[in-house]
Phi, psi and omega in degrees: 000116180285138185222169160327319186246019194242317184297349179205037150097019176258121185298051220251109190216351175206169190315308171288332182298334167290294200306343181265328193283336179284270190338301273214282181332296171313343178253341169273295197319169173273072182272177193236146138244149172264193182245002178225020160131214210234118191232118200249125183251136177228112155287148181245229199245177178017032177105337186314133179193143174258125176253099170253139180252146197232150150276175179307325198260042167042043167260139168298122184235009184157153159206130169243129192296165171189139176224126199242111173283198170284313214282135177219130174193192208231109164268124177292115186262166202217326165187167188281149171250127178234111181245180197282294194299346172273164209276162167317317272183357166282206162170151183199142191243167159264144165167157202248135183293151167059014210305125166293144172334115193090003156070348190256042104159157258205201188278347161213174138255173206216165150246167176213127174294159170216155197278337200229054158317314162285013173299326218237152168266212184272140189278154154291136176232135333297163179191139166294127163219150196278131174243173156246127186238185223184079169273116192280117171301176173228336198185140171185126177225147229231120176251138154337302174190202206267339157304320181276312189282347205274317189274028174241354159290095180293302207310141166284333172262112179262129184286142179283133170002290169261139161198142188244103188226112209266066181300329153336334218229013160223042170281182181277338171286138155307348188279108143319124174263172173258053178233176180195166183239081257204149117258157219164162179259145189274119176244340162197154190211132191220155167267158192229108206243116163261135199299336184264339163296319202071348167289132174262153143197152164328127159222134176235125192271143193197126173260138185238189161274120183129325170159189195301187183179094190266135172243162188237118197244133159273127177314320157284005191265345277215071189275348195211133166320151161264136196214149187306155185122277216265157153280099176296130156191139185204232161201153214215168191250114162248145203230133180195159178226154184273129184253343166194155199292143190289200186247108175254168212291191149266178187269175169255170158312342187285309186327303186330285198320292171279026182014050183279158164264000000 
């Protein structure tokens, strides 16, 4: 079964294969604390990486994949996303590609989940920041060029080569996802092996519209090699980290004083 965590070679296909994967994340990993628990974090070779999360009383409460790439770029980030299903220790932003001066906002907007939210205190809003994204496929199909995709399209409004559609943000739930539908050029792409597993998957640096994107495929979504070059488009799960540290708000004086949050 392909997943989130099959996209960057952690064999994961039933309940227990997470429950081994967590343990084996808690004996290896690195923890950080936080002021909303505990986050034991583990890298793997070529970026590959696990946020497994803990409450105070260090019990397991989520764990999210993450993989830190090429892509670097600039987001109007504009608000915090807070939905009913996430774990204390999740965390997710709003924010606009391409962002007009002053950040609140650019030629489209997207949400991105992020693995380490609790790192950070409340961000100043709105404010530019350079991010790194991560697109987990979900769906993917692979074109030759700009040609072959362009002539597999029957619709008369046809999508363009790059193009970003922030399908999160037009479900039927009030909650924003961190999803998307993108198409884009493959600018350099490798099989990737993860060291603790041995299981390979696809990684790809890829411009889309708006700026770079690297995505991560389990190697079964894959009817055609990925290749420099070629065109992509499918839908993917978005994943992003902060590349320098945000603005965060200041406390007021009573806080300072009273050690209020």
């Amino acid at each position: 079964m392909v997943n989130h965590m099959t996209s960057i070679g952690f064999d994961v296909e039933q309940e227990s294969d997470w429950n081994k994967l967590a343990e084996f994340a808690l004996k290896q990993g690195k923890r950080i604390l936080t002021g909303k628990g505990i986050y034991v974090h583990l890298e793997a070779n070529e970026g590959i990486e696990l946020w497994l999360q803990l409450n105070p009383k260090h019990e397991i409460i989520g764990m999210n994949p993450h993989y830190t790439g090429q892509s670097d770029r600039c987001l109007g980030i504009t608000a915090e996303v807070v939905r009913k299903t996430d774990a204390v220790l999740d965390g997710a932003f709003h924010g606009w590609a391409d962002p007009e001066p002053g950040g609140k906002s650019g030629i489209y907007p997207l949400v991105f989940d992020i693995p380490d939210r609790a790192l950070y205190g409340i961000l100043e809003l709105p404010q530019i920041l350079r991010v790194q994204l991560t697109a987990f496929s979900h769906e993917l199909y692979v074109y030759r060029d700009e040609e072959q995709f362009m002539n597999s399209q029957e619709t008369e409004i046809k999508l363009a080569p790059e193009s970003f559609i922030p399908s999160g943000l037009f479900g039927e739930t009030d909650d924003p996802g961190a999803t998307a539908f993108f198409t884009g050029q493959v600018l350099q792409t490798r099989e990737i092996v993860n060291e603790y597993t041995g299981f390979s998957f696809s990684w790809a640096l890829v411009n889309t519209l708006g700026g770079e994107i690297d995505v991560v495929t389990d190697t079964r979504l894959l009817a055609e090699p990925l290749t420099a070059g070629s065109i992509l488009s499918g839908s993917f799960w978005i994943s992003g980290k902060f590349l320098e540290g945000p603005q965060l708000k200041r406390k007021s004086f009573a806080a300072r004083m009273f050690g209020m949050r």
